[in-house]
N, C-alpha and C positions, 0 to 999 in steps of 0.2 A: 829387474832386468826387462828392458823389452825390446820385442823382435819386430823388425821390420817387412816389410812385403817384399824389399828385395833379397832381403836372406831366406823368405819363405820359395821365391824363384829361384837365387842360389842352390838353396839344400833340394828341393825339388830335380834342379837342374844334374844336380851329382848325385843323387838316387836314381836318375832314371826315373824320375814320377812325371806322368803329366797333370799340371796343373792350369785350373781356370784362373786367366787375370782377376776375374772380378770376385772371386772368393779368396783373393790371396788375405788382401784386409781382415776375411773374416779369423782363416786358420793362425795370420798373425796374432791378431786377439786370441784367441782360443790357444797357443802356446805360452804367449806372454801368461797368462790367470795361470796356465802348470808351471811353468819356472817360477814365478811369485808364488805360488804354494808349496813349492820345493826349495825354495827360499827360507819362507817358515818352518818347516819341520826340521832344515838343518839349522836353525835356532834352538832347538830346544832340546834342553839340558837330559842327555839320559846315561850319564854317570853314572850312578847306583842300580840302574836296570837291568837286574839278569836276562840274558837273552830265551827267549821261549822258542818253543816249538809249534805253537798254537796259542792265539791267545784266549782263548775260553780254556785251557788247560784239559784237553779231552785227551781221550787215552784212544787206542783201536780196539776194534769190537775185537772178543778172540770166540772163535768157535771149537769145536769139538776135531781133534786128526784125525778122521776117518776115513778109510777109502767107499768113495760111492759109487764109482765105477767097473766094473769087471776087467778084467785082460783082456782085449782082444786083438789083437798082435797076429793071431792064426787067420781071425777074420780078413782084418786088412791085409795078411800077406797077399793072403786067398786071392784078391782082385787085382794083386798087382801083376806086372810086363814078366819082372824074373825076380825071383825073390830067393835065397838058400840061408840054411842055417839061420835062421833069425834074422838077417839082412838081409837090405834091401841091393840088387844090382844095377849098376847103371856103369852104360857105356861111356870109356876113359875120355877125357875130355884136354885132357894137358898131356903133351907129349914132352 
């Protein structure tokens, strides 16, 4: 597949991108070498491929459930505008 410098002005033109005339040549090149490498890889056979999750097959670190934090819900009440019962108050906004 290859792309020309006026469909590089086209697609540019319908993105809203501004583009240099004289680097149009270049990004044309520089598409075409992606669509020919995307070219090849839907070439190739992967039938029998189970789908992965990762392909080095790594797992997530798992660490310990612990709380390391204290509460402090009373502290930050403490600083707030108006605060009752555990909540926070704030004036009605939708009528």
């Amino acid at each position: 597949m290859s792309i020309t410098s006026d469909q590089i002005t086209h697609i540019a033109r319908l993105a809203r991108l501004k583009t240099d005339p004289e680097k149009s040549e270049y990004y044309a090149a520089q598409l075409t070498r992606i669509m020919n490498l995307v070219e090849q890889m839907n070439q190739i056979d992967i039938g029998d491929t189970e789908p992965m999750s990762h392909p080095q097959d790594a797992g997530l670190r798992l660490r310990a459930d612990a709380v390391t934090a204290e509460d402090q819900r009373e502290d930050f009440q403490s600083i707030a505008p108006n605060a009752k019962d555990g909540l926070y108050l704030v004036p009605k906004v939708i009528e």
